[in-house]
N, C-alpha and C positions, 0 to 999 in steps of 0.2 A: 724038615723043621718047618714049622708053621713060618707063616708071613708074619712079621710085625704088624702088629693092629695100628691104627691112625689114632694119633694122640690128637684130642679133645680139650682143651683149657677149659676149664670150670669157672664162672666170674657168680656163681649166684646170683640170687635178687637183688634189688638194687636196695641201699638200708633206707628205710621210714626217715631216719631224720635229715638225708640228703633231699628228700621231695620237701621235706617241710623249710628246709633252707634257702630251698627255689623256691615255693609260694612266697616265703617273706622278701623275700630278693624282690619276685616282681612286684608286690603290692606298695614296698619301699621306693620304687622306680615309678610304677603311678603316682604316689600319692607327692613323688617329685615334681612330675611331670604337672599334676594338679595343680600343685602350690604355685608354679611358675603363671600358669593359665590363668586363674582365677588371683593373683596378687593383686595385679590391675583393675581389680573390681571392689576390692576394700577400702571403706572408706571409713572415716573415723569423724566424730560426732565431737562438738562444743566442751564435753566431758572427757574426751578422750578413749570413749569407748569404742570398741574396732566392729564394726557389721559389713555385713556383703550385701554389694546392691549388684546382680547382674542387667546384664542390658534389657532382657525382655521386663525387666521390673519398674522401670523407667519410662518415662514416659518424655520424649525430647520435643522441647519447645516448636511451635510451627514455626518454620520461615517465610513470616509476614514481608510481601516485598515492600519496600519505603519506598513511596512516590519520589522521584527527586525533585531537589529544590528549586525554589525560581520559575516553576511552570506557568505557565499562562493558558489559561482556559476561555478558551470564542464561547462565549455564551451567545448564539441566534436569538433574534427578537423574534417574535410571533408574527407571521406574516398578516399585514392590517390590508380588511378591505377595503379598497377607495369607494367610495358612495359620492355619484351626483344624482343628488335628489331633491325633486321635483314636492315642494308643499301642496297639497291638492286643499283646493277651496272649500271645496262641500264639504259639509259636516249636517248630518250623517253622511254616508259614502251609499249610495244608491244603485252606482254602475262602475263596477270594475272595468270593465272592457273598455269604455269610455276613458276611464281617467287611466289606465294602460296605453292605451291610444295617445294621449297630450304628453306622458312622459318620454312617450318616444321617440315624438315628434319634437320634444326640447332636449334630447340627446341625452337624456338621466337613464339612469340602469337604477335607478331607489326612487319609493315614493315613501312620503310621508301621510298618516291622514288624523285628523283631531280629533281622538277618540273620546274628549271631557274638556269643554276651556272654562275662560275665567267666567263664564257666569255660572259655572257649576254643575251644567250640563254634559248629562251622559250619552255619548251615541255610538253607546253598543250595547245589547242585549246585557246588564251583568244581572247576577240575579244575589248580589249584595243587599241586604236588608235597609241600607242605609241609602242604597241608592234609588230607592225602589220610587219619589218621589221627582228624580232626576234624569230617569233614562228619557231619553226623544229620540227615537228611531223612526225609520217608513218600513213599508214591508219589505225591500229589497236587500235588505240593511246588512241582515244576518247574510245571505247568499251573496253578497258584493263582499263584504269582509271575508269569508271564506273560501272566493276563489282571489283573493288577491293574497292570505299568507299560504298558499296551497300552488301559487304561482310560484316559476323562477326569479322574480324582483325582489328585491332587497326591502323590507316593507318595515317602518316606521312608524310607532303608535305617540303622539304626542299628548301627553297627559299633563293638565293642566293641575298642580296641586295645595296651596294656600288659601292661593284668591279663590274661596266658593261661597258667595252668599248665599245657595240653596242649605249647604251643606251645616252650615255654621248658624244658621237660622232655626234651622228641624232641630238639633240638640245643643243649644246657647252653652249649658252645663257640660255637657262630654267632649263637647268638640269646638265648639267656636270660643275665638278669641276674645275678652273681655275688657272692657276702661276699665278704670280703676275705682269705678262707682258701681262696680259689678253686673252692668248691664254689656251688651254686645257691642263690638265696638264698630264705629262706620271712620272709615280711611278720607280721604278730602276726595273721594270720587262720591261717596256715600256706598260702598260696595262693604263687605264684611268677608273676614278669614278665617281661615281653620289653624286653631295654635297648633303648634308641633310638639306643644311640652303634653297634651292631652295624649294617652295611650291612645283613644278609642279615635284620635282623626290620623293618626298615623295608621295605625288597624286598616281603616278605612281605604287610607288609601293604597296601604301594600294588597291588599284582596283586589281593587281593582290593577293595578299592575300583575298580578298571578293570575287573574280572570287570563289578561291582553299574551301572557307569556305563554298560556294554557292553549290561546287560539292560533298561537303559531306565529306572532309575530318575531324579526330578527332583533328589532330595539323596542328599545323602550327611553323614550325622551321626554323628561320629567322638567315644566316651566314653572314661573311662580314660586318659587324655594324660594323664600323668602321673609322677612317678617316688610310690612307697611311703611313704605318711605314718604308718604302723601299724609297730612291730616293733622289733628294734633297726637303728637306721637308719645306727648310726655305722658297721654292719660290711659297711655298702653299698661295692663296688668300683664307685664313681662312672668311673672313668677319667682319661683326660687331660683331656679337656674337660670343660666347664662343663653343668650341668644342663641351663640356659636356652640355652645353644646346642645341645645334642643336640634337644631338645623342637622349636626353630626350624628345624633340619636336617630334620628329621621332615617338619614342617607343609611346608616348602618342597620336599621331595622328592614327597608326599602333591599337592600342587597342580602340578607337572609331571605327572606323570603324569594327570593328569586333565584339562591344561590343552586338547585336542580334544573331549572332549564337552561337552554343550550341559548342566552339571550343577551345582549349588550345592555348597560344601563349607561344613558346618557344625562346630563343635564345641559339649562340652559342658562347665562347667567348675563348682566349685563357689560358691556365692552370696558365700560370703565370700571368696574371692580378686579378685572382681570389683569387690565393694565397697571392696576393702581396698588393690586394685590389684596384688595380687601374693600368691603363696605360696610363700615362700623354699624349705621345703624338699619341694616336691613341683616344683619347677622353674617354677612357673606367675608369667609377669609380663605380664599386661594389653596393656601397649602394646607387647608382641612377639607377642601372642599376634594380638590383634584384626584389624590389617590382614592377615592372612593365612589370613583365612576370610572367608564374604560373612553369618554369622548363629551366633550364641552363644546357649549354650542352660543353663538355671542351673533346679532345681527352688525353687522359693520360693514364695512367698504374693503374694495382689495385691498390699496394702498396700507390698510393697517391687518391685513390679514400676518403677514411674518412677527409685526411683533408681537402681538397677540397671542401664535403658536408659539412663542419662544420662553413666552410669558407663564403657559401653560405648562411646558418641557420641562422648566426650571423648578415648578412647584412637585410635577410628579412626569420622568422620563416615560412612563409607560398611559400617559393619557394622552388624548389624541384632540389635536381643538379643530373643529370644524367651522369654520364662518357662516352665516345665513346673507345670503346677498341678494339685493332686488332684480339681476338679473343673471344669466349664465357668464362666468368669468372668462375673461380673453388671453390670461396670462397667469396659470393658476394652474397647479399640480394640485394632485392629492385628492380629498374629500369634500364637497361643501355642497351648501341647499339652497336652493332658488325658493321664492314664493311667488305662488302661479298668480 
């Protein structure tokens, strides 16, 4: 008799609608799993309307660090250089070597030299149209000025600016100062000015300061700012404006023009307008004057050299006051000028 065959169970294929009952299964399990994931990403709007914002959609605020409170900030001063300087006599300036030689031997590391004073005279080559009546040089003239801003010294151009009877004379109309019967005016020396309310003597005299700034000088020390304390004064044709603003117009046109070279602007004023904070009728007031120079310059004695500088401080911290003294100081820090 044959062997029994090996019995086989039959299960057939598997039915269509069991696979489609697992796709639904898993897609209902994702779209679980989804709804959990992204819940936290719905957010609902002023109307109550429901949108999805995911994270890449968003854009999260920087975190700006906040300074904390109460800091205190060291603001450094600009480190100032002290200048003892030697005023040199001559004008023109003919021998550098020379007058290098006398500051040395008076212990100055700075000279100063008179590039224009109060008679209105120019001594240095400028080639200003207005000046052109005024320069007095020698032949050395040019070649001593240019090894002296070419040198290591600290070098000083003293420019004399109001008092110029050459200057105020040649254009009565553009630039000098007028009575009040419209003729030119003479001060109780008999000397004549350059208004400062005129554009063209202010002009005037910033070209010569850009001339001095151009040859290389470290300063520029501007005397005579002024209007006439001597004479009769009531017959001055002041103008429309104010003394104390022509003087400020001045100083503020004076410091544009200068403001691309690498240069100090000085003024010089007298001891008692300093001390006193002002001098009504020569237009001079302290706290207009001071922040619009970087060093003020007053002839005086030690003994009033502190108040003076403190006098200075108080109108503007960052201006520096220099004393002019008739000899080198014995007990004296800081900056100051002797006259040779």
């Amino acid at each position: 008799m044959a062997g029994a065959r090996g019995y086989h169970s039959y299960r057939g294929r598997t039915p269509r609608s069991r696979i489609v009952l697992a796709v639904i299964l898993v897609v209902i399990i994702l779209a679980a799993v989804l709804f959990m994931v992204f819940q936290r990403f719905v957010v609902y709007d002023e109307t109550g309307h429901a949108r999805l914002e995911l994270p890449w959609q968003t854009e999260e605020p920087s975190q700006q660090e906040q300074p904390p409170d109460n800091v205190e900030i060291a603001m450094e001063e600009p480190e100032r250089t002290e200048t003892q300087t030697l005023q040199l006599s001559a004008a023109p300036l003919t021998d550098w070597n020379g007058a290098a030689a006398q500051a040395a031997s008076a212990g100055c590391n700075s000279v100063a030299v008179t590039v224009k004073d109060a008679s209105g005279h120019v001594y240095f080559d400028s080639t200003l149209p207005a000046a052109s009546g005024a320069v007095q040089t020698e032949s050395t003239t040019a070649a001593a000025l240019t090894a002296m801003t070419a040198s290591d010294t600290y070098t000083i151009a003293r420019l004399s600016c109001l008092l110029d009877p050459i200057a105020a004379k040649a254009d009565v109309e553009g630039m000098g100062l007028k009575n009040t019967g419209g003729y030119i005016f003479y001060d109780g020396n008999n000397l004549n000015w350059l208004d400062p309310s005129k554009p063209a003597a202010r002009q005037y005299l910033c070209g010569l300061a850009k001339e001095l700034a151009e040859m290389g000088f470290d300063e520029i020390l501007l005397t005579d700012v002024s209007y006439p304390t001597e004479g009769k004064l009531d017959k001055i044709a002041y103008g429309e404006t104010g003394k104390v603003q022509n003087l400020n117009a001045f100083l503020d046109e004076m410091r544009a023009a200068l403001a691309e070279y690498d240069v100090k602007l000085s003024i010089e004023l007298p001891a008692a307008a300093i001390s006193e904070g002002s001098d009504s009728q020569a237009g001079l007031t302290l706290t207009e004057i001071a922040p619009r120079v970087d060093r003020i310059y007053a002839a005086t004695t030690e003994d009033q050299v502190s108040a003076l500088s403190q006098a200075v401080s108080a109108a503007s911290g960052e201006t520096e006051f220099v004393p002019e003294l008739t000899a080198a100081p014995t007990g004296l820090t800081g900056s100051w000028l002797v006259t040779g």
